[in-house]
C-alpha positions as CSV (number, residue, x, y, z in Angstrom):
1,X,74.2,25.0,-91.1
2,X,75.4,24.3,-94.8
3,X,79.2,26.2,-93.7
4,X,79.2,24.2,-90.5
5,X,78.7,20.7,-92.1
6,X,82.0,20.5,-93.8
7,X,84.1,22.5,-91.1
8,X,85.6,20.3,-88.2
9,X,84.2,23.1,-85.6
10,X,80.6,22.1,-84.0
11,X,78.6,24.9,-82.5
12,X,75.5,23.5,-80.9
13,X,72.4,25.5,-78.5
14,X,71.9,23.6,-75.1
15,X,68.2,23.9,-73.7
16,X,66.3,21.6,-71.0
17,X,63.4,22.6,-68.7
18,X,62.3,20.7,-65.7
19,X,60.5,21.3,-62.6
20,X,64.1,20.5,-60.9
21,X,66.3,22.8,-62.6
22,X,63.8,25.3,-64.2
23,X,64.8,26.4,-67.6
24,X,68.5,26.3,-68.8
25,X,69.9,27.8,-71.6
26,X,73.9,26.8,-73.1
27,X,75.8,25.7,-75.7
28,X,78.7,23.6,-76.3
29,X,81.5,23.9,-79.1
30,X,83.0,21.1,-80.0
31,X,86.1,19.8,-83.0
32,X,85.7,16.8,-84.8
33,X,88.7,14.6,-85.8
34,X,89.6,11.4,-87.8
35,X,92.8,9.8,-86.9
36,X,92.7,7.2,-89.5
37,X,90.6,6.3,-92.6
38,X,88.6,3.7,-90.4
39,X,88.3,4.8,-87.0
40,X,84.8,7.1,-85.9
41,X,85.3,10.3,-86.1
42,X,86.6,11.7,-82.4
43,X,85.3,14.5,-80.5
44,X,86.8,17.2,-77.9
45,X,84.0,19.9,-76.6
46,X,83.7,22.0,-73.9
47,X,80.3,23.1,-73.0
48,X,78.5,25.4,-70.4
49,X,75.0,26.1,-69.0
50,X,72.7,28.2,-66.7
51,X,69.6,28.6,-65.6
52,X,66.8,30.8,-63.9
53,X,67.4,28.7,-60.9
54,X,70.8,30.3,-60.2
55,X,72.7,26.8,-61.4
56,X,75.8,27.1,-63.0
57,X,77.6,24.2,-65.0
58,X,80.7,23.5,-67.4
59,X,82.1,20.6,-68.7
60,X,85.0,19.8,-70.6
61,X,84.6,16.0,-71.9
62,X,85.7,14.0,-75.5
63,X,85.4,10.7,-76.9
64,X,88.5,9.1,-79.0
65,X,88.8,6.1,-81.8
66,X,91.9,5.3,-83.1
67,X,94.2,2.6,-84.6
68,X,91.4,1.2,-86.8
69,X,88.6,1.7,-83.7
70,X,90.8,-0.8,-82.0
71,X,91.1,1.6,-79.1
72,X,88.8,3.9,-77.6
73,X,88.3,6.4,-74.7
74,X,85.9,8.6,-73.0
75,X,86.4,11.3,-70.7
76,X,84.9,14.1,-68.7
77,X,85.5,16.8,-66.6
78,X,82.7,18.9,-64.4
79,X,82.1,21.5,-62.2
80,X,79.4,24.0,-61.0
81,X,76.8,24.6,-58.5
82,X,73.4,23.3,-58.7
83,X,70.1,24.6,-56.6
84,X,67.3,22.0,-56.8
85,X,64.0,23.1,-56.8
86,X,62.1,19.1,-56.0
87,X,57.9,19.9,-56.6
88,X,57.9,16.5,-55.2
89,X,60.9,15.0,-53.2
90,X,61.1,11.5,-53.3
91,X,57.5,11.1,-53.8
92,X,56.7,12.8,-50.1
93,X,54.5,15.4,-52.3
94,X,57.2,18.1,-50.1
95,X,58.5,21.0,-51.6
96,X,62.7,21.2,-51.0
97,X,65.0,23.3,-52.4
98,X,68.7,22.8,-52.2
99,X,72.2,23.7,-53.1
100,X,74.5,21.4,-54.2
101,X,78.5,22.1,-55.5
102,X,79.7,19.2,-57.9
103,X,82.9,18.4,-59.1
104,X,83.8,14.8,-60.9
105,X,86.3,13.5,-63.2
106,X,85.7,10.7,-65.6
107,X,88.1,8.5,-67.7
108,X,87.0,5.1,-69.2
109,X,89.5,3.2,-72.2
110,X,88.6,0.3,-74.0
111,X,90.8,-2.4,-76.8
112,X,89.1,-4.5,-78.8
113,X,90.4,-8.0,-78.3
114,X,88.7,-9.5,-80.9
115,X,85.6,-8.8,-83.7
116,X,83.3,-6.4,-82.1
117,X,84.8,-7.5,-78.5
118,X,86.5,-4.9,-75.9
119,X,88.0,-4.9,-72.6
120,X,89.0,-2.0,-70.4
121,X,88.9,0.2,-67.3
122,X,87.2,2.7,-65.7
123,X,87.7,5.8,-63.2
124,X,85.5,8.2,-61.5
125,X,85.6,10.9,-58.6
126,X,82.7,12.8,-58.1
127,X,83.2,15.7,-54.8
128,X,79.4,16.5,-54.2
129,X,78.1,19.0,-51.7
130,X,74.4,19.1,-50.6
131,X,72.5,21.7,-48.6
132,X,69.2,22.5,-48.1
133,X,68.4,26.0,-48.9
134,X,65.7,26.7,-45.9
135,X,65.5,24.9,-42.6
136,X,62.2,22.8,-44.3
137,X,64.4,21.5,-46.9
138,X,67.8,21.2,-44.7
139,X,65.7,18.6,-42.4
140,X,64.2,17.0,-45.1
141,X,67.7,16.5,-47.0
142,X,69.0,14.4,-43.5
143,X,65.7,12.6,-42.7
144,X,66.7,11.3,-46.4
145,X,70.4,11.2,-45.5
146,X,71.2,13.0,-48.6
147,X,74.2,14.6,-47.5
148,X,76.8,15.6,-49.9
149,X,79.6,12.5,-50.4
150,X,83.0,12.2,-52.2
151,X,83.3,9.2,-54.2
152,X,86.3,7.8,-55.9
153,X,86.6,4.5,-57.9
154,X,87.4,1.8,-59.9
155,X,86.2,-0.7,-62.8
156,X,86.4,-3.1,-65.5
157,X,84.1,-2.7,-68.5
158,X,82.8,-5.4,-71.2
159,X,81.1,-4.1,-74.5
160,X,80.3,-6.1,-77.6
161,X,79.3,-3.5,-80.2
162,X,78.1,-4.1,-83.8
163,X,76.6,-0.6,-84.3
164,X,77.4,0.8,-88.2
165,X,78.3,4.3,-86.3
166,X,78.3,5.3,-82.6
167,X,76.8,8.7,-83.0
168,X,73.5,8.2,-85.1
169,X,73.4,4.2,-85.6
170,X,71.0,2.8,-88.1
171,X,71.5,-0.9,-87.5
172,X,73.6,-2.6,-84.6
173,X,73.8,-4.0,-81.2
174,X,75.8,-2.3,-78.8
175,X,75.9,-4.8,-74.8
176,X,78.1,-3.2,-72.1
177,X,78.4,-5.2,-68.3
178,X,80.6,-2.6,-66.5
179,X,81.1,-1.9,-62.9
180,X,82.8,0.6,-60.0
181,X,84.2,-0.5,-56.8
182,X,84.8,2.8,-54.3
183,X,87.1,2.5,-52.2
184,X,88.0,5.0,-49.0
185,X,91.3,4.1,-49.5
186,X,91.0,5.8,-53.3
187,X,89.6,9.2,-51.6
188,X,86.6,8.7,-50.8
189,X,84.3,8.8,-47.9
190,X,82.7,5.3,-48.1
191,X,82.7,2.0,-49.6
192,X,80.2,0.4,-51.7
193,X,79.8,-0.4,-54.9
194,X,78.0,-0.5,-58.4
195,X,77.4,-2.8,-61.5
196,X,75.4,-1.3,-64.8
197,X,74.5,-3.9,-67.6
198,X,73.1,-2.4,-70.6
199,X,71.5,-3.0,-74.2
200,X,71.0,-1.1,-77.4
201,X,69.5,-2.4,-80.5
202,X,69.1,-0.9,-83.3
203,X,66.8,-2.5,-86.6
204,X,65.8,-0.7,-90.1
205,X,62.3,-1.1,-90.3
206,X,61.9,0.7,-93.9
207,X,64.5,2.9,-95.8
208,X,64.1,6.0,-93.7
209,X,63.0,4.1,-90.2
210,X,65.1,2.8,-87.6
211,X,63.6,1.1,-84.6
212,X,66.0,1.4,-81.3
213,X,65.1,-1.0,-78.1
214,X,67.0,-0.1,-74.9
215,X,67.1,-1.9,-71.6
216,X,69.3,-1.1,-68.8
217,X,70.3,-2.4,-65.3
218,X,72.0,-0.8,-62.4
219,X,72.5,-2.4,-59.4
220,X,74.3,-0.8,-55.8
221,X,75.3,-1.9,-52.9
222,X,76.2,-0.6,-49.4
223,X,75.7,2.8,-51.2
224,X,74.7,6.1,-49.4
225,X,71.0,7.3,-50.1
226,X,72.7,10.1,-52.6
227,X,74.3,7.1,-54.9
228,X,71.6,4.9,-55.0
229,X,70.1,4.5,-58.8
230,X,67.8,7.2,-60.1
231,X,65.1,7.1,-62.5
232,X,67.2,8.8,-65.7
233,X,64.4,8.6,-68.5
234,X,63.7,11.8,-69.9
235,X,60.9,13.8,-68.6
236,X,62.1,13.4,-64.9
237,X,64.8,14.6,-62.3
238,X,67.3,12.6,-61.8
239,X,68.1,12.2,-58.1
240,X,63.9,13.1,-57.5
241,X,63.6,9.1,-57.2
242,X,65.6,7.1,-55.5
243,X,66.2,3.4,-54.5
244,X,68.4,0.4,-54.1
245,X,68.2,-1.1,-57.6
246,X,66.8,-0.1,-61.2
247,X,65.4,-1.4,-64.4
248,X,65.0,0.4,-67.5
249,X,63.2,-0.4,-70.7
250,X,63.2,2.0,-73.5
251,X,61.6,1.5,-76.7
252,X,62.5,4.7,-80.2
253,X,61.0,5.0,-83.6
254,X,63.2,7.6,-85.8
255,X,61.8,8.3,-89.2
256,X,63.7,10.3,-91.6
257,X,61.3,12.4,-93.5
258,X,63.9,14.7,-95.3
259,X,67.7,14.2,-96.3
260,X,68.6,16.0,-93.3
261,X,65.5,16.1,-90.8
262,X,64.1,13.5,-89.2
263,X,61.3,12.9,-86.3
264,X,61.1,10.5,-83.5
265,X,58.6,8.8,-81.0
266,X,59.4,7.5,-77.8
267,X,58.3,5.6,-74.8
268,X,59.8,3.8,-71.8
269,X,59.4,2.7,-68.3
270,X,61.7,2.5,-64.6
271,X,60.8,0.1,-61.8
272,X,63.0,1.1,-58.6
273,X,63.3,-1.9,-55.6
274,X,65.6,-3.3,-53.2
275,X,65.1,-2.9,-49.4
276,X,62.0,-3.2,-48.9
277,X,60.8,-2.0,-52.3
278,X,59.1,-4.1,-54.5
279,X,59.4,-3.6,-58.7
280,X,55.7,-2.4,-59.0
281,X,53.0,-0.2,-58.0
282,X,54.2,2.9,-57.0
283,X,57.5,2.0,-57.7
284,X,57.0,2.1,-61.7
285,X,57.8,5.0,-63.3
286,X,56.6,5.2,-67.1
287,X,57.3,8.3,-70.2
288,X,56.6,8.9,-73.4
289,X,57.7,12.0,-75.6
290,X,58.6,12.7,-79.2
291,X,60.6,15.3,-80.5
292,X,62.5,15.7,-84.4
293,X,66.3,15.4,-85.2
294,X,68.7,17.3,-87.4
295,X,71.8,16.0,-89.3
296,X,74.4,19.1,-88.4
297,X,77.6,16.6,-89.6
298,X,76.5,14.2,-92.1
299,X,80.0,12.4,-92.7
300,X,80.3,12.2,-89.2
301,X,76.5,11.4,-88.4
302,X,76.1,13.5,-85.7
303,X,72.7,15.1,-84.9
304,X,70.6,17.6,-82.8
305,X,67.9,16.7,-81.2
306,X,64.8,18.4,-79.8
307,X,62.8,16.2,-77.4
308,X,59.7,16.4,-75.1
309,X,59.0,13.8,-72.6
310,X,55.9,13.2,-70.2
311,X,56.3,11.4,-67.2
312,X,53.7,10.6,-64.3
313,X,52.1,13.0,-62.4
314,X,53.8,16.3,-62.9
315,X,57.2,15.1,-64.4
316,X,58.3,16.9,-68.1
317,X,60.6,17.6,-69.4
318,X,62.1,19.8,-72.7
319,X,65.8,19.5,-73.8
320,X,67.6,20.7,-76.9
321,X,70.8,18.5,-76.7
322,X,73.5,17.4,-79.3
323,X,73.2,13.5,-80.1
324,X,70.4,10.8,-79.5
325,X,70.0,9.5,-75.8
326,X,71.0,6.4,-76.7
């Protein structure tokens, strides 16, 4: 760990366990590079996972800062084949199984057009294949009208951001107002769209504590059942819980108890509605977890993290993943 802390190479072990996925085991391996004196430290990696489930997944993705952190950029590239073992499929308390082939591409670019402002724009295509695995599950799958969709779009993004680093902040707010319009007429098979709004602040409560609030909204509309938002705290499947619109609130307590180590609590909740679906009752979904951190690049403040999250009912979850959530 001490050798890999001063080289620009990152090397870092990818676990998660869920009742979707079973267990998968990766890694990802990554070089780290400062364009200028100013700028956040930029990041290509390639990473790759499997699990007992059969699935298979790699992803080739980066984020770049340059001129000063006046210009930024994000981008991604995905494929594999992913079987879905859902305990519970969209809360029906029936057991499918499924087989879906994924393929997406990602690019987002932002400029800052003044303190702390930026403007850009956003792409996506996502090819996504869906099938159930046993006749059970394949009739399940179209009652649902989860059928595998190809998706290509477009956006605009907003973001203030404050944050004193992107990859382990201490003290910041970081607001985002983005959105995707798909389009048939960019490749894909239907036309709907999506708007995410999001918030990240993050206070020093002590010199080794850092408090992190988190509240997110994603709206959809005219969107096929497969598009719709998803419950995405940790400790459940995304794509297990679907519906029309979301709302997210997360709340983090990090506490650095050596130089390098630190440990962290968590706790959030996600209220699905639209059509029909009101934001309560069965519709809430709450989690809590906790988990500890390690510094692997201190002048680049990027971590490991090692987190376990409870949600209702059966929903867990275990992941070894590089970064913070959020």
């Amino acid at each position: 760990m001490g050798k890999q802390a001063r080289s620009p190479w990152l090397f870092v072990p990818l676990i998660s366990s869920n009742p979707k996925l079973g267990t998968s085991l990766g890694g990802m391996v990554g070089y780290i590079h400062k364009f200028d004196a100013v700028s956040e430290p930029s990041l290509l990696a390639l990473q790759a996972q499997g699990s007992n489930t059969s699935s298979r997944t790699a992803a080739l993705g980066g984020k770049a800062y340059w001129n000063e952190n006046n210009d930024q950029a994000q981008f991604g590239i995905i494929g594999g084949k992913v079987t879905n073992d859902y305990l519970d499929f969209l809360g029906t308390g029936q057991e499918v199984r499924s087989d879906e082939t994924l393929r997406a591409y990602f690019l987002r670019y932002q400029h800052q057009v003044a303190p702390h402002w930026y403007l850009g724009a956003q792409a996506v295509y996502s090819n996504y294949g869906v099938e159930g695995s046993d006749p059970v599950s394949e009739q399940a799958l179209e009652q649902a009208a989860l059928a595998g969709t190809v998706a290509s779009g477009l956006g605009l993004i907003a973001s203030y951001d404050t944050r004193d680093n992107t990859t382990n902040t201490t003290e910041g707010t970081l607001a985002q107002l983005h959105n995707f319009a798909f389009r048939d007429g960019l490749g894909g098979d239907v036309d709907y769209d999506v708007l995410t709004a999001e918030w990240r602040w993050y206070t020093r409560t002590g010199t080794n504590n850092v408090v992190v609030l988190h509240a997110k909204g994603h709206w959809t509309w005219d969107a096929p059942a497969s598009k719709e938002s998803a419950v995405e705290l940790r400790g459940y499947t995304r794509g297990q819980y679907l519906g029309r619109n979301s709302l997210t609130l997360e709340a983090e307590d990090r506490y650095m108890f050596k130089p390098r180590w630190g440990a962290k609590a968590f706790a959030g909740v996600t209220c699905l509605y639209g059509d029909g679906q009101s934001c309560g009752g069965d519709n809430i979904y709450p989690m809590v977890g906790g988990g500890v951190f390690y510094v692997l690049k201190p002048e680049a403040n990027m971590v490991v993290s090692a987190e376990f999250a409870k949600g209702s009912g059966d929903n867990r979850g275990f992941y070894l993943n590089f970064g913070h959530r959020f």
